[in-house]
N, C-alpha and C positions, 0 to 999 in steps of 0.2 A: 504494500500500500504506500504510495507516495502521497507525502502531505504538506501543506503549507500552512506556517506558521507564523501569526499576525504577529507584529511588530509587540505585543501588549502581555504575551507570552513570559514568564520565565527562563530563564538560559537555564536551571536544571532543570525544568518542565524537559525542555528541547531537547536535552544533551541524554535524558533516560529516554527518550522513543529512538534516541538513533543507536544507542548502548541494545533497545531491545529488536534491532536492525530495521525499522521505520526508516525509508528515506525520507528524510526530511529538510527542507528548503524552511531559512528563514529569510524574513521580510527583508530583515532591515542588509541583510548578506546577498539580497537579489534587485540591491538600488531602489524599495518598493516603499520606503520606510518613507511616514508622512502623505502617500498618496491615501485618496478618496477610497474606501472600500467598496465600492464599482469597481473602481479599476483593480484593485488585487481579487476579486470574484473572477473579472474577465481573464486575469494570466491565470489563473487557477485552472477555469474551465480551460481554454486554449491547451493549458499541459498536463492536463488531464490529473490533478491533484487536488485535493482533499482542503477543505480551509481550517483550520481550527485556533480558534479564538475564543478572548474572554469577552467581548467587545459585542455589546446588545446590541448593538447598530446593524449589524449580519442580522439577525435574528428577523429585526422590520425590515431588510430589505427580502427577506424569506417570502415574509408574510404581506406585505406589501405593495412590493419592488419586481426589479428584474428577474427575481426569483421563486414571484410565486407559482406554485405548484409544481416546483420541483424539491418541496421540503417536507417535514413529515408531518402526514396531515393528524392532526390533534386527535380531532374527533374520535377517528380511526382507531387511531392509536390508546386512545381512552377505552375505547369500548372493547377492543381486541384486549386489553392488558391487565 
């Protein structure tokens, strides 16, 4: 699994997913650090990696944004679980 790791992350957060052989890209190590989280969605998607952050703002643009309905649907997920 290839992942990307928002700028807001921990460095021992990062440095144990890639100890547990996660490839992992950070932010601020791929010129990304201080951009719009649009734009770190868009290189995510583009290279095909995984976003993970602490950072609410992904969350509304899940539910919101360029990304609705490619997020996990609540309801669903409530009633399945």
């Amino acid at each position: 699994m290839r992942l990307l790791a928002d700028e807001n992350l921990h460095a021992g957060l990062i440095q144990g997913l890639r100890k547990a052989n996660f490839e992992v890209l950070f932010v601020p190590d791929i010129d990304l650090a201080g951009h719009k989280d649009r734009e770190i969605l868009e290189y995510a998607e583009k290279n095909d990696l995984l976003v993970i952050s602490g950072d609410k703002d992904f969350g509304g643009l899940i539910e919101f944004g360029i990304l609705w309905g490619m997020g996990v649907d609540r309801k669903s997920a409530q009633q399945n679980g």
